[in-house]
MMTF fields as JSON, N, C-alpha, C and O atoms, coordinates in Angstrom:
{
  "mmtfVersion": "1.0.0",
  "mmtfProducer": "UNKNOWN",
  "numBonds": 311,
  "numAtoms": 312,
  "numGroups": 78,
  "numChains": 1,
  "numModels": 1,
  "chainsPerModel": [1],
  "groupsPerChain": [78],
  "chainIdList": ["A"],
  "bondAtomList": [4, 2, 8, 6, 12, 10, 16, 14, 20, 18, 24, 22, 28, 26, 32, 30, 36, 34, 40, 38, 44, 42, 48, 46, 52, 50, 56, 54, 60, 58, 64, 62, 68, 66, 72, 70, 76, 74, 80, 78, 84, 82, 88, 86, 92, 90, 96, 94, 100, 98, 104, 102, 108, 106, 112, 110, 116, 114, 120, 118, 124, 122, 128, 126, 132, 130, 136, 134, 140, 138, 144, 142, 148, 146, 152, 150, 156, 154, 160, 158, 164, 162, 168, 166, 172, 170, 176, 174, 180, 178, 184, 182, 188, 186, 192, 190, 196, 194, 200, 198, 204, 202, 208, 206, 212, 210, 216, 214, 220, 218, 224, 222, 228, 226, 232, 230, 236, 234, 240, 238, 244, 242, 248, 246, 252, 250, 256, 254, 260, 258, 264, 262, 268, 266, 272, 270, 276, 274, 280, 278, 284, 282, 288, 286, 292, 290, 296, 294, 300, 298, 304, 302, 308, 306],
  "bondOrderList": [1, 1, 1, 1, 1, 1, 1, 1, 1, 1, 1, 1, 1, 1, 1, 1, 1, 1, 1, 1, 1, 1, 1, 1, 1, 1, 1, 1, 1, 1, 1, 1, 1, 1, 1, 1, 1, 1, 1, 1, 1, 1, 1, 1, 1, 1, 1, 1, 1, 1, 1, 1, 1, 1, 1, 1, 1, 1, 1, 1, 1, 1, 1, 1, 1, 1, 1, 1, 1, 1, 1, 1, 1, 1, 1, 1, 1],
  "groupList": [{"groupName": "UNK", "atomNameList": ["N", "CA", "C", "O"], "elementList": ["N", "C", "C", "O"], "formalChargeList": [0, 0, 0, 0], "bondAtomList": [1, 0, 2, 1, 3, 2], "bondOrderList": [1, 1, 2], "singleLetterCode": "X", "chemCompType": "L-PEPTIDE LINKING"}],
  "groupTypeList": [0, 0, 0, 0, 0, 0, 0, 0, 0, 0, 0, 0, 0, 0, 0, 0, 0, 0, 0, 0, 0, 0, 0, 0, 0, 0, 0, 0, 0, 0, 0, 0, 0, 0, 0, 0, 0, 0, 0, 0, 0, 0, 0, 0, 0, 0, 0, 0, 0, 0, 0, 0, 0, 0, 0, 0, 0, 0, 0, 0, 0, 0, 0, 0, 0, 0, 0, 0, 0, 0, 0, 0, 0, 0, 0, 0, 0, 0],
  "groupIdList": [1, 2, 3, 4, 5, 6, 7, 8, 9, 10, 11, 12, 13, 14, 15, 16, 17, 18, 19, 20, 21, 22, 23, 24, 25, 26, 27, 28, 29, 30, 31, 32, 33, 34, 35, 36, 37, 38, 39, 40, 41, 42, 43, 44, 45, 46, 47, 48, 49, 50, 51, 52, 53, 54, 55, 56, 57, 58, 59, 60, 61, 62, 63, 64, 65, 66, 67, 68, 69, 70, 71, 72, 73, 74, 75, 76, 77, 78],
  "secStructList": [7, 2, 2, 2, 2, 2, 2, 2, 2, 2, 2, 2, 2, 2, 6, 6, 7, 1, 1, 1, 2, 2, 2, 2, 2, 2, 2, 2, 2, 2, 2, 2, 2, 2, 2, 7, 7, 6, 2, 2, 2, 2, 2, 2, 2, 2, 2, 2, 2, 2, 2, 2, 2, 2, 2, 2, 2, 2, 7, 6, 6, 1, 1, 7, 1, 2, 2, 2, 2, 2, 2, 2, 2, 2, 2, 2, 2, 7],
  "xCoordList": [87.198, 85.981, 86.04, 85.096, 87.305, 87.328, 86.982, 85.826, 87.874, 87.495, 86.089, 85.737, 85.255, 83.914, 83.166, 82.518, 83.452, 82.929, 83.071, 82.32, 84.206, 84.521, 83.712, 82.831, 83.916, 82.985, 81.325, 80.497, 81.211, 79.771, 79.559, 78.609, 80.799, 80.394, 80.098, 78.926, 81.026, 81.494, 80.204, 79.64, 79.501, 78.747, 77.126, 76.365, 76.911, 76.109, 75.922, 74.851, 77.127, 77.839, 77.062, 76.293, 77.806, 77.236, 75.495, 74.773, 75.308, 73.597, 72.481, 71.271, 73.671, 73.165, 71.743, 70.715, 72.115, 71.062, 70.881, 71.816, 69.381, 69.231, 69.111, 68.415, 69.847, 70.398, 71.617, 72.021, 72.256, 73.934, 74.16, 75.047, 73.375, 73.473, 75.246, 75.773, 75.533, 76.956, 78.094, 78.915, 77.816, 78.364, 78.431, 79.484, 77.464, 76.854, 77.833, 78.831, 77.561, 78.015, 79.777, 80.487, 79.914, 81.413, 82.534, 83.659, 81.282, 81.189, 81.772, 82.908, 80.514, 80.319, 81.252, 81.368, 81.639, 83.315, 84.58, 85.494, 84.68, 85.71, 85.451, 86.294, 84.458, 84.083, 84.265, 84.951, 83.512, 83.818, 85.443, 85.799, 86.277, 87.695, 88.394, 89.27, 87.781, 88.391, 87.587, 88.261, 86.539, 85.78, 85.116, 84.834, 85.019, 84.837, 83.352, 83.003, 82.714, 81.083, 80.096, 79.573, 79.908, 79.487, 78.187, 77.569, 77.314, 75.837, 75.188, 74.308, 76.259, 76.007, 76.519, 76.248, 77.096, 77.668, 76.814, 76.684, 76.198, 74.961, 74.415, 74.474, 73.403, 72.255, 72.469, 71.664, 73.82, 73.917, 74.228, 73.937, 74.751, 74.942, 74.054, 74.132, 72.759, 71.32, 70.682, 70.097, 70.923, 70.015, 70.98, 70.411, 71.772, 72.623, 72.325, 72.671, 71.732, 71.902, 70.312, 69.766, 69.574, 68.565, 68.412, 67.769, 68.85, 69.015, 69.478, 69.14, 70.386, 71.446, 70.639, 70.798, 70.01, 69.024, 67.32, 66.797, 67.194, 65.775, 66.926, 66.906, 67.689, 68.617, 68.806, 68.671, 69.124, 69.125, 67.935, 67.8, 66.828, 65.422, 65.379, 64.491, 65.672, 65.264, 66.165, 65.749, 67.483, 68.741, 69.525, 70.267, 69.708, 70.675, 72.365, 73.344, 72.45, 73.864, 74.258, 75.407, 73.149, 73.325, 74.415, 75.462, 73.818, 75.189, 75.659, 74.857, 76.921, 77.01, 76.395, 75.763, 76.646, 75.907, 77.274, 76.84, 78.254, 79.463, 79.13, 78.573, 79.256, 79.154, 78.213, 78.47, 76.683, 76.128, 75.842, 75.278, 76.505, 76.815, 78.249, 77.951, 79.231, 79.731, 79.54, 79.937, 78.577, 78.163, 77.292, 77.036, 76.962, 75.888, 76.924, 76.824, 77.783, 79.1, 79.7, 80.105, 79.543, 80.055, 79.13, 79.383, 77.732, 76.659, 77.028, 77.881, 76.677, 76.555, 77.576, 77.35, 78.848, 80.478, 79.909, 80.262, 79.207, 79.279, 77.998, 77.713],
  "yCoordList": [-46.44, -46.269, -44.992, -44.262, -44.872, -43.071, -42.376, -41.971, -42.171, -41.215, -40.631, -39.456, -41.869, -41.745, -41.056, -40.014, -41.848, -40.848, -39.467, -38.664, -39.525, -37.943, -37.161, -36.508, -37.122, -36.819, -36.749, -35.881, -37.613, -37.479, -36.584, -35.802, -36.603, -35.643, -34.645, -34.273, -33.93, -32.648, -32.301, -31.458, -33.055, -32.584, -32.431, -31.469, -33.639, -33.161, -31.612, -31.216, -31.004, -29.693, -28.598, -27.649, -29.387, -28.045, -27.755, -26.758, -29.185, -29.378, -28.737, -28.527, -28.484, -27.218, -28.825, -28.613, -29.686, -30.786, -30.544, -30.236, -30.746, -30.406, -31.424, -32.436, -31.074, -32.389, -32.562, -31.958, -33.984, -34.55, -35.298, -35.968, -35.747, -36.424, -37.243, -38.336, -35.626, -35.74, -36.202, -37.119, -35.403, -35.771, -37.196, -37.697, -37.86, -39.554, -40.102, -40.691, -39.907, -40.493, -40.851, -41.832, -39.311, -39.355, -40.187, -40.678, -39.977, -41.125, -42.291, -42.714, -42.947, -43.912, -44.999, -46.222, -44.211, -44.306, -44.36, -44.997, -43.872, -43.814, -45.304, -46.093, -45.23, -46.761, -47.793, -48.619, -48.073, -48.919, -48.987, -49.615, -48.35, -48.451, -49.365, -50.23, -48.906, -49.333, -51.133, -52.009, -51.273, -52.412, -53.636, -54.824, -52.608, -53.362, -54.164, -55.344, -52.974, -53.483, -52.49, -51.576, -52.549, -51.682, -51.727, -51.513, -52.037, -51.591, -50.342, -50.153, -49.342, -48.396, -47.063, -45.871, -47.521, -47.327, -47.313, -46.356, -48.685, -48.891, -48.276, -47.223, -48.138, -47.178, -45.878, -45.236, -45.451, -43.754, -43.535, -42.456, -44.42, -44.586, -44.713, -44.114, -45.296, -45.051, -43.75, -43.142, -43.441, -42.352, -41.03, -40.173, -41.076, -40.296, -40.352, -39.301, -41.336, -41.821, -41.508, -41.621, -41.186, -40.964, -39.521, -39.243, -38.428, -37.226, -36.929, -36.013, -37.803, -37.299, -37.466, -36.82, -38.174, -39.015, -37.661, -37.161, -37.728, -36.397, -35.427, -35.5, -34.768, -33.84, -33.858, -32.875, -35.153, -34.919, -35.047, -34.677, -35.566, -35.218, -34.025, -33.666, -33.039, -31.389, -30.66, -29.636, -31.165, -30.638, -30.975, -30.729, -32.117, -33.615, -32.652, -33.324, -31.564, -30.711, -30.983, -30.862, -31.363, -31.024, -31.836, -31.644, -33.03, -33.852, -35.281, -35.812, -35.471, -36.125, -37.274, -37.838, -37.635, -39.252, -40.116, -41.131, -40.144, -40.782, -40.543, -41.546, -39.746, -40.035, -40.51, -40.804, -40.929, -41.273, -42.869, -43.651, -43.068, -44.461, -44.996, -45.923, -44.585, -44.82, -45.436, -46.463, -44.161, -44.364, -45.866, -46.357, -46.367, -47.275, -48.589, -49.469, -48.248, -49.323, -50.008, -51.119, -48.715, -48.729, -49.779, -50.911, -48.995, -49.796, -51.158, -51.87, -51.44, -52.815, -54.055, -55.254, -53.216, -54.14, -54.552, -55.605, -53.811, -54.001, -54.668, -54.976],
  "zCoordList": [-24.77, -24.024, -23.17, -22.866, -22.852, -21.707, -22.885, -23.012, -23.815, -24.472, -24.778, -24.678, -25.231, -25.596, -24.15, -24.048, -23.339, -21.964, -21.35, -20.797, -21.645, -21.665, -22.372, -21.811, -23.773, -25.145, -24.643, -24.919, -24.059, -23.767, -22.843, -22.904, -21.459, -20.229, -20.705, -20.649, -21.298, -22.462, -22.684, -21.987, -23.885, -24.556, -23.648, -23.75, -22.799, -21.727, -20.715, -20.255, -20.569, -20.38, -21.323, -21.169, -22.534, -23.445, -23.785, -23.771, -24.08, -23.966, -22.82, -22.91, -21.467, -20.548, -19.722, -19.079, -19.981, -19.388, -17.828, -17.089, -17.357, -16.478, -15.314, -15.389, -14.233, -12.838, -13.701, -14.695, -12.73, -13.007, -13.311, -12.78, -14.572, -15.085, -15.777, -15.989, -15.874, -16.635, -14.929, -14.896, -13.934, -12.758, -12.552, -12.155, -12.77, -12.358, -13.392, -12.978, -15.158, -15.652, -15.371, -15.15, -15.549, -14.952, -13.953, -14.044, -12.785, -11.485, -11.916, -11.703, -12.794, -12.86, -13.873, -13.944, -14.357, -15.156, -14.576, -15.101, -13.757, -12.854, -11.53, -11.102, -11.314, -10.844, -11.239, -10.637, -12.709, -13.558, -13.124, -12.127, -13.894, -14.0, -12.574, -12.597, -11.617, -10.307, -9.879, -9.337, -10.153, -9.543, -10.734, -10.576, -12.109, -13.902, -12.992, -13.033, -12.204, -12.451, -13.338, -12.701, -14.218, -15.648, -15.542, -16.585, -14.17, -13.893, -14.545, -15.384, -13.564, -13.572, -14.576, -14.43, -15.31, -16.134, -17.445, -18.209, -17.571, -18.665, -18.236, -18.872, -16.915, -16.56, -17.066, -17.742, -16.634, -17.015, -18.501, -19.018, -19.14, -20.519, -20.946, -22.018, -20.819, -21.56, -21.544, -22.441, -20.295, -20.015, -20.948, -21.625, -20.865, -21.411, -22.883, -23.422, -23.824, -25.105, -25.044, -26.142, -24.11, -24.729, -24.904, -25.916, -24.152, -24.211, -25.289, -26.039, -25.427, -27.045, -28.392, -29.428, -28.217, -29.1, -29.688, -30.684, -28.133, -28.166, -28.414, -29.643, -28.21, -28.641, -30.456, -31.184, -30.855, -32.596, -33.106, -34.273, -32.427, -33.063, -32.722, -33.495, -32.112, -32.314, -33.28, -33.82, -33.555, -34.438, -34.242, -33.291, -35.637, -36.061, -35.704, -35.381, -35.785, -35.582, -34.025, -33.6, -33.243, -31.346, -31.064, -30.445, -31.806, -31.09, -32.574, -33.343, -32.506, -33.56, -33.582, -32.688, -34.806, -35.173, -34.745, -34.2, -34.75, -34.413, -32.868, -32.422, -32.099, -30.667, -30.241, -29.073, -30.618, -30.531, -30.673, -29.908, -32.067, -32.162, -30.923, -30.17, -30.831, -29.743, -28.43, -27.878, -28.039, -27.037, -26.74, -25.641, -28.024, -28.21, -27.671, -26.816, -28.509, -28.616, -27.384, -27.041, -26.875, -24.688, -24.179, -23.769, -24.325, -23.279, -24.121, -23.592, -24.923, -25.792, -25.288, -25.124, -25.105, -24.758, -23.171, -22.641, -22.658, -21.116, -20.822, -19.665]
}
């Protein structure tokens, strides 16, 4: 599950997304880890999956279909 988060901060980075989104998510991972309340974690994990999402409807190359499904995998477990 870090891994996949990371992967996502990353690619939020490169996507040049605008606000902190990737900051929050990040956050909010590192929280999780310490307290395993995954609120906020889903919240930023959606929002994050939807960017990624409008990101491969403009060019399926932006972001993979594997990190994407991933990411799905995270919110879903929690």
């Amino acid at each position: 599950m870090e891994k996949i988060v990371i992967e996502a901060v990353a690619k939020l980075e490169k996507l040049k997304v605008e606000g902190s989104l990737g900051a929050e998510l990040s956050w909010c991972w590192f929280s999780f880890k310490n307290d395993h309340n995954s609120e906020g974690l889903v919240q930023k994990g959606q929002e994050t999956l939807a960017v990624f999402q409008a990101a491969r409807e403009k060019s399926a190359r932006a972001v993979s279909k594997k990190l994407v499904e991933d990411l799905e995998k995270v919110i879903a477990l929690n």
